[in-house]
N, C-alpha and C positions, 0 to 999 in steps of 0.2 A: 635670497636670489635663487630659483630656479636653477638647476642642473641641467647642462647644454648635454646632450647624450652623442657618441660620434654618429651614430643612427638618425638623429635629428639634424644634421647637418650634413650626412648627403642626401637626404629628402628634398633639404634647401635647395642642394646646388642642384640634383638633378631636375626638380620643379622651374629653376631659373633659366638651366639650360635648354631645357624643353621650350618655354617661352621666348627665349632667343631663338631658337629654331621654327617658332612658329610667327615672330616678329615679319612682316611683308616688307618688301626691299622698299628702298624710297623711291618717290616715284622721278621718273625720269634716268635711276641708276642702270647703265648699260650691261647687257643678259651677255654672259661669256660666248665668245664666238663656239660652235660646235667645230669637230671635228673637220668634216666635210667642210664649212663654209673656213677654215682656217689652210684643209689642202686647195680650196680651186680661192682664196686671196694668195696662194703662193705660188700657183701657176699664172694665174690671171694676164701677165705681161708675159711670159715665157714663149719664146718665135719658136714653136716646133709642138708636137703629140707628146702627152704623155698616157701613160699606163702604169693603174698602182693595184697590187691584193696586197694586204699584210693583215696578221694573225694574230694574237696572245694566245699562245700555245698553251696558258695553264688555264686562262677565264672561259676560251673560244669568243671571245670578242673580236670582232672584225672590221674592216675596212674595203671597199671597193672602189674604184673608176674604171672606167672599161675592163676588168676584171676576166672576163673571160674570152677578150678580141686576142686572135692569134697575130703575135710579133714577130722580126730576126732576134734571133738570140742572142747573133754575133759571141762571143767564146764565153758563154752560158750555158750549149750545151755541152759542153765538154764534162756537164754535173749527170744527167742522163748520161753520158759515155763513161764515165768512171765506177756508174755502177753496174753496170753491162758488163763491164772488166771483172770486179766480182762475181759478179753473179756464173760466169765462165770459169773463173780459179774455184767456185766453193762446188761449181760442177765435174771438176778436172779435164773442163776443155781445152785448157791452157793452165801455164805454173806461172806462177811471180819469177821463176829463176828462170823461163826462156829467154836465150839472147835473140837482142834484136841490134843490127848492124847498120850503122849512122853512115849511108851515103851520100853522094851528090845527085843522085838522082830524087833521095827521101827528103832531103831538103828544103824548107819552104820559111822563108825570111819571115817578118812581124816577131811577135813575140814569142822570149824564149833564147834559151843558150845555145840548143845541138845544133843551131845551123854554124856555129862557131867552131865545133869539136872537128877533127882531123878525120877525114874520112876512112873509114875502114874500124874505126871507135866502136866496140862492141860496150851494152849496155842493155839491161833487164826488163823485163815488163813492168815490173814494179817501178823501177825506177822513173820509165819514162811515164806510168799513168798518173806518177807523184809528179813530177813536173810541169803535164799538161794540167795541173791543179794550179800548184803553186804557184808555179811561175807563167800561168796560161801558154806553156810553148807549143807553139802551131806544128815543128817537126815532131814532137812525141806525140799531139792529137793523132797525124797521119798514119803514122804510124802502129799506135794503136788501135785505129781503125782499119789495119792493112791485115790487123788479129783477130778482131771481133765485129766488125761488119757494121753498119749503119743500118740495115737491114733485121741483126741479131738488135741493135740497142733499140730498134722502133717496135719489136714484138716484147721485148722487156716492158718498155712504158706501155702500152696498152695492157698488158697482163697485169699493169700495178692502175689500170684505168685513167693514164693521163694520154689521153688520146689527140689533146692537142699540140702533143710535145713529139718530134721528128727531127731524128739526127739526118740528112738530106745529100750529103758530099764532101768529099775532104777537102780541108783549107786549100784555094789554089788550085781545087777543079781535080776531078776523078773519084774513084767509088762510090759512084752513084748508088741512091739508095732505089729500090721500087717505085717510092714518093716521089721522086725526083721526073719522073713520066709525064707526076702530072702538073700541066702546064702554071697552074694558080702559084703551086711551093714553089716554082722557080722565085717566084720575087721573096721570095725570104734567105734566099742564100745558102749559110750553111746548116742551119737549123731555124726551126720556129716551134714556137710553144704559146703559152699563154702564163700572163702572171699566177693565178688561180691553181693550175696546172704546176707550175713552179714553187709556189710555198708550200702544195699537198704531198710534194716528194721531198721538202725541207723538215715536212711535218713527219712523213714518215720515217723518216733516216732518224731524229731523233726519237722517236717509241720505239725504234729498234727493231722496226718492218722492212727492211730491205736487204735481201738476202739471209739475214740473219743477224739476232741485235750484236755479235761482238763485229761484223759487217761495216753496221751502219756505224756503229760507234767509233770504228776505225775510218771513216770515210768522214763525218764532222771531224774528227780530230787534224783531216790533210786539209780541212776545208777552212778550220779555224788558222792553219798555218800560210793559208791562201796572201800573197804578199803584194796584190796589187787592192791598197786601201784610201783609194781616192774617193770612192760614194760613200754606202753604205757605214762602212769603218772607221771612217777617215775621225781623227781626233779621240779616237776613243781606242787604241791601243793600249793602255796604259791602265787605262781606268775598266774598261766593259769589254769582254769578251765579244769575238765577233766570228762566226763561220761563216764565210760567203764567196761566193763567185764570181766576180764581172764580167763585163766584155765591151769592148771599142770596136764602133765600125762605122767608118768614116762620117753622116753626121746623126749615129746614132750612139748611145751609152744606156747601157742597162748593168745590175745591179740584185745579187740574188741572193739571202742571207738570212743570218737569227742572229738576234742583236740581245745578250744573255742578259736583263739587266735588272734588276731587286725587286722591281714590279709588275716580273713575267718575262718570259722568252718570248717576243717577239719575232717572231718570222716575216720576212717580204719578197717583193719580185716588185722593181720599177725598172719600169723601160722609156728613155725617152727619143725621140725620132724624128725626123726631117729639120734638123736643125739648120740656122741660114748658113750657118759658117762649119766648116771644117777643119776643127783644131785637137792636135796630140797632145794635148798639156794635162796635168794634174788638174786645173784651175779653170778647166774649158766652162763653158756654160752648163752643159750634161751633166759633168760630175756634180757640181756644185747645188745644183736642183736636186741631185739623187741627196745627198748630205745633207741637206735642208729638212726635207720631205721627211727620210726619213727622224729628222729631229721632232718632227713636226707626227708622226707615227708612234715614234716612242711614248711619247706624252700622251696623245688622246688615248692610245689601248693598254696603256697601265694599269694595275687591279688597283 
């Protein structure tokens, strides 16, 4: 009997496998939906606009639908205004340790705690630029917009080339920006941007381009502690890292993040818009398309 050699035996298998690999599908066997024909079968029924860019921050594999149409942000840019806040402390325009003083005139309901806090309540810059993160609070956006201007945060994003992103007025009307003049940004409210525009400052913040990387790497870290995880996040607390940002407004929900997960960092921006109903729920139709979608993003742009 001949001598089997182990060399003779992956020639076998690799010869076998090869031939399976070159084996033609049977005929009639259904071709995997792509990407694209898997996101518009899952909007397909959805009564409202959507908007998606997402990214594989290690492959550059991409994704687009209307990608580069300008949105409302609704409290998405408050990601643009928190880096303006940097970008000001690492200039010494301002300190993390200035007080800023919680009145009833600063005051502005929706989300967030300080409209709860006892007036005359002193607290830091820092402090409230961490909460208009974390906890999206509309009185610490205003506020910190009462420091660094909408004005300063629209010459930042251009200087980083996201020129479709414009911080426009504070939550509840006042500090108009320049933008705010012209008649078109009024329909976007408090801010508008574009998806595209949006994952390229997610992008940047992680390679450690903005302001400076221990900066940026401070700014994902508020973003990863970001505590409103109804889209993008939602369910994967536990398991996959999430930095993101949202925002609700009235029948729009957007959704703006990097989703860390074994087969690439993932970056997105979904916005969705003119929905029939207007509901404040966890479970509204918005969020639940943003959580879908992006399940449905994770999986097509994995390496």
């Amino acid at each position: 009997m001949k001598k089997i050699t182990f060399v003779a035996v992956l020639l076998a298998l690799v010869a076998v496998t090869a031939m399976a690999q070159a084996r033609p599908q049977p005929a009639g066997s259904p071709a995997m939906p792509s990407l694209d024909e898997r996101i518009k079968a899952e909007i397909g029924d959805f009564k409202g606009k959507v908007w998606i860019y997402a990214k594989n921050l290690d492959t550059g594999k991409e994704y687009g639908m209307r990608a580069d149409e300008q949105v409302r942000t609704a409290s998405t840019i408050k990601l643009p205004i928190m880096t303006e806040v940097f970008r000001q402390v690492a200039e010494g325009k301002i300190a993390w340790t200035d007080p800023i003083e919680i009145t009833k005139a600063v005051k502005v309901g929706g989300s967030g705690i300080l409209f709860e806090f006892t007036d005359g309540t002193k607290i830091d810059v820092k402090t409230a630029m961490t909460l208009m993160i974390v906890q999206s609070d509309n009185t610490a956006t205003n506020v910190i917009l009462d420091k660094v201007t909408s004005n300063s945060v629209n010459d930042f994003m251009a200087k980083l080339g996201l020129n479709d992103t414009l911080s426009l007025r504070k939550i509840g009307g006042g500090g108009d920006a320049k933008a705010w003049d012209e008649p078109v940004n009024k329909l976007f409210g408090i801010g508008r941007s574009s998806p595209r525009d949006m994952v390229k400052l997610l992008e940047m913040l992680e390679k450690g381009e903005v302001v400076s990387k221990e900066a940026s790497a401070e700014m994902i870290a508020i973003l990863r502690r970001q505590q409103y995880k109804d889209g993008i996040g939602r369910n994967s607390l536990d398991t996959v890292p999430v930095a993101s940002k949202s925002g609700s407004l009235d029948r729009l929900r957007s959704d703006v993040g990097i989703v860390y997960t074994r087969r690439g960092r993932i970056a997105m921006a979904i916005t969705v818009d003119d929905m029939p109903v207007v509901q404040y729920i966890m479970d509204d139709m918005g969020n639940e398309l943003i959580w879908r979608l992006s399940q449905i993003l994770q999986e097509g742009l994995a390496r």
